[in-house]
C-alpha positions, 0 to 999 in steps of 0.5 A: 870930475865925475861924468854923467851918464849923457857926458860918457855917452857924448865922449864915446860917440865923439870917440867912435866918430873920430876912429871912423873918420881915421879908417875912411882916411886910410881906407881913401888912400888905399882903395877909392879917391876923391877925384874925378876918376871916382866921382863924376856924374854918369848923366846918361847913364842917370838918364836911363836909370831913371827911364828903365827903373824909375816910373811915375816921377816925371817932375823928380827925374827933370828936376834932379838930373838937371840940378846934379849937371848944373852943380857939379859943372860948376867949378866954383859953387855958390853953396852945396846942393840942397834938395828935400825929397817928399811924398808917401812910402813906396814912391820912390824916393830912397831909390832915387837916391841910390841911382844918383849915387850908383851915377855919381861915384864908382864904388855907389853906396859902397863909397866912403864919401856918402854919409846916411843917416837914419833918423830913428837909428842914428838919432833915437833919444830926445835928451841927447839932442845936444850931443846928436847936434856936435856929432852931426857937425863934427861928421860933416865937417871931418868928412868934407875936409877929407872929400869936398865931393861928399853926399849926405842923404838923411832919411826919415826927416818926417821923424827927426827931432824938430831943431837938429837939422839947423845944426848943420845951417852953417854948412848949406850957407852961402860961404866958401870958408866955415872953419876953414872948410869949403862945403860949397861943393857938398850934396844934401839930400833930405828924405821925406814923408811930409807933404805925402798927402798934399801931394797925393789929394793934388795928384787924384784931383788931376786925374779925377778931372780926366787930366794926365798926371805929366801934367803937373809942374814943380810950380804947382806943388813946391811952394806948398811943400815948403810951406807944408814942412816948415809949418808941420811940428812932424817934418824936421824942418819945423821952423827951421833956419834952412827953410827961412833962410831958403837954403833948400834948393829944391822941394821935389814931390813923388806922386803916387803911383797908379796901376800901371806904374805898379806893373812897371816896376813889377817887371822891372823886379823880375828883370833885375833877378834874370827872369822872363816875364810874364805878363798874366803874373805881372797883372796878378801882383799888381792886381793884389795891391791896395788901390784908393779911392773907390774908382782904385786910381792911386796904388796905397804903398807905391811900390814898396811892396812889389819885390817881396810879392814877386818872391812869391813867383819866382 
């Protein structure tokens, strides 16, 4: 039988997957475990992270930290942690993402047991939505049965397929056995840009009323998030069986940043090379953000910015 040009693809990825999951065997019984001693949730250590490094995410720092303590101390889940992560560029969110996983298992990203996958690199091509589908179940799966405690934090959700991620709805399921595997204590994390602009219209309304950003609650913002993704062709979540089955544990925005939090995390930047700080070039780079609208309330990239302009410095 002749294979076509999709087949042999599908045949080599499933192969490449399948030499990957070999090696993440061998190399978990050589050099990091899945137990206690290398996964467990440093919550103070989280807690200061997210004090010293994370600024102007009141709402994502509460909600998340509590979300992690409530699930890993739970010896006997109901089904895997599930939070989708929402707000514009430079916010945050692929940061946070790294401290949960700096606190969470010893080795950090390095670890085997977190899977990242890049929306525009890992599932680039339309016609092969069918085989990114098996892949992607056939990944989870093999990596769960090898550690239960795995991660997975998909990136760019705004960009991906809309469709691919219900191939993975069996496995946020309320289920204990999903062929003969457990993926009850499994973390997803779904990044996203969907919902940015909501997100931000709502934050400048607030402050434009002389109201303080710490004001706004998670109630205030996460049905509307839920809504704004599964109706948005663009999300990845569009009409997804995830969001009607309400398998999404948490819709967590990102406000956007005013100047102030610009400051921080230029001082925080210059802290991390080992330098001393110095206020007149700390106000200077934040200063030469763009700032919206004409009153320049809310920093247009966040942060995204701020290490290549310190590199200017320093």
């Amino acid at each position: 039988m002749r294979l076509t040009g999709g087949h042999r693809t599908g045949l080599i990825i499933q192969m490449k997957i399948e030499r990957y999951l070999l090696k993440v065997y061998i190399n978990s019984k050589s050099c990091e475990y899945c137990d206690k001693n290398w996964i467990a949730l440093d919550v103070k250590g989280l807690e200061k992270d997210f004090t010293d490094k994370l600024f102007g995410q009141h709402i994502a720092s509460e909600v998340i930290i509590k979300a992690l303590k409530g699930s890993l101390s739970n010896p006997d889940p109901k089904k895997p942690l599930t939070i989708s992560l929402h707000g514009n560029s430079g916010t945050g969110k692929n940061f946070i993402s790294r401290l949960v996983a700096q606190n969470l298992y010893r080795k950090g990203l390095y670890s085997a047991y977190i899977h990242v996958f890049v929306s525009t690199l890992h599932f680039p091509h339309v016609q092969f939505i069918d085989q990114y589908q098996n892949n992607l179940r056939m990944w989870i799966r093999g990596n769960v049965s090898l550690c239960a405690r795995s991660m997975f934090i998909f990136d760019e959700m705004d960009k991906m397929h809309p469709g691919l991620i219900n191939a993975i709805k069996p496995f946020l399921d309320y289920s204990s056995d999903v062929d003969k595997v457990d993926y009850r204590k499994a973390i997803f994390i779904f990044l996203s840009n969907t919902g940015g602009d909501k997100i931000s219209e709502f934050t400048l309304n607030v402050l434009m009323n002389g109201k303080a950003r710490e004001s706004i609650t998670l109630s205030q913002l996460e049905e509307e998030l839920s809504s704004t993704v599964f109706n948005n062709s663009n999300s990845g979540f569009w009409q997804t069986d995830l969001i009607q089955h309400n398998l999404i544990d948490h819709f967590i925005p990102f406000l956007p940043l005013e100047f102030k939090h610009v400051e921080s995390c230029v001082r925080a930047e210059i802290a991390s090379r080992g330098k001393k700080i110095n206020e007149s070039i700390v106000t200077t780079i934040a200063s030469s953000m763009v700032y919206y609208p004409e009153e320049k309330l809310l920093s247009q990239k966040g942060c995204k910015t701020v290490a290549s302009k310190v590199n200017l410095y320093f």
